[in-house]
C-alpha positions as CSV (number, residue, x, y, z in Angstrom):
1,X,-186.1,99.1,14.6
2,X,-182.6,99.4,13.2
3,X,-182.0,102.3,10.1
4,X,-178.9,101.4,8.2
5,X,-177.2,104.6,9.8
6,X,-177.6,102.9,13.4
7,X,-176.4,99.6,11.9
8,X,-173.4,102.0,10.5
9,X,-172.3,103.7,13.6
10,X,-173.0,101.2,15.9
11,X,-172.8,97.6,16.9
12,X,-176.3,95.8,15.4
13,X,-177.0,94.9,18.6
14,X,-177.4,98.1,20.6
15,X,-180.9,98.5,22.2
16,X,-180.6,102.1,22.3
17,X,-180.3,102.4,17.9
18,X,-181.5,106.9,16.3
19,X,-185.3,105.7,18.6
20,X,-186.6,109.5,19.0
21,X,-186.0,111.3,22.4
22,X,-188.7,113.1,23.3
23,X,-188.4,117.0,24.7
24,X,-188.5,115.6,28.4
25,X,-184.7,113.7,27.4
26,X,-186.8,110.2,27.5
27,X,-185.3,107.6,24.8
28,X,-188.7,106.2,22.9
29,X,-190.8,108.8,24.9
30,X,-193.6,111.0,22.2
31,X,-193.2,114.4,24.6
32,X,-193.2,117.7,22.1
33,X,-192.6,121.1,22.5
34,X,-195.8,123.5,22.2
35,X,-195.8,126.6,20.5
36,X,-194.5,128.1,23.1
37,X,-191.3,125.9,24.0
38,X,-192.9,124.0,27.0
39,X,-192.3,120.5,26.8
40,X,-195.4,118.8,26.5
41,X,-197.5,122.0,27.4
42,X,-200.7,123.4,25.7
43,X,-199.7,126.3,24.2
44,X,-201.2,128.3,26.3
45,X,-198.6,129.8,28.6
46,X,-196.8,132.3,26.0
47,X,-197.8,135.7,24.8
48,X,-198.5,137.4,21.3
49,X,-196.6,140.5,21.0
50,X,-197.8,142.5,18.0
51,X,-197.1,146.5,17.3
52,X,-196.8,149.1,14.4
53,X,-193.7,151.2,13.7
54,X,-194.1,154.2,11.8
55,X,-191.6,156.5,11.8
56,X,-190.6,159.0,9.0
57,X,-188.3,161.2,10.7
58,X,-184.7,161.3,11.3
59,X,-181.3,159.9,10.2
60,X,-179.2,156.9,10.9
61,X,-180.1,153.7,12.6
62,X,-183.4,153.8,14.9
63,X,-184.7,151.2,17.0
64,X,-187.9,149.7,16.1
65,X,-188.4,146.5,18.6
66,X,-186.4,144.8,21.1
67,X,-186.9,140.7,20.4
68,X,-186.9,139.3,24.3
69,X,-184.4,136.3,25.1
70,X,-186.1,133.1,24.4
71,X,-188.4,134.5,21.8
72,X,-189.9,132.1,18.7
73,X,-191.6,132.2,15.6
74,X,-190.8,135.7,15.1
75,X,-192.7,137.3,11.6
76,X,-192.0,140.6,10.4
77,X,-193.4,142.2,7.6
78,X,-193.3,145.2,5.6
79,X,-197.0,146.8,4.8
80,X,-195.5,149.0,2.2
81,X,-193.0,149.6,0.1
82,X,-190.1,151.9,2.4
83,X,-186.4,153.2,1.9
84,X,-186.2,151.6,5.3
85,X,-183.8,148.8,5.8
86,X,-183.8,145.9,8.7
């Protein structure tokens, strides 16, 4: 199937015309990432991190969480209302 960008940058012939390339680098081949970045896993294989931080003393800038390398889907929210900033 050729979409009229494919036809645009390239010759109308080309076998290889904007098919999708799946996660494992196959041209034409359905393979997703999960959840967890695994191509074509189950979702299964990463790790919910949840925690609390409460803290009403001091000044200046205090660390709250350290986000690991290679982390996704990352949601934080503020319970209350706080002079904090992030």
């Amino acid at each position: 199937m050729l979409t009229t960008s494919c036809v645009l940058d390239f010759v109308k012939w080309s076998t290889y015309c904007l098919q999708k390339i799946g996660c494992d680098g196959i041209i034409g081949s359905s393979a997703r990432e999960d959840r967890c970045g695994v191509c074509n896993g189950d979702g299964h294989s990463c790790k919910i991190v949840k925690g609390d931080f409460n803290h009403t003393k001091g000044r200046g800038y205090i660390e709250a969480a350290v986000i690991p390398v290679g982390a996704r889907r990352i949601k934080v929210v503020e319970d209350k209302p706080s002079h904090s900033f992030l």
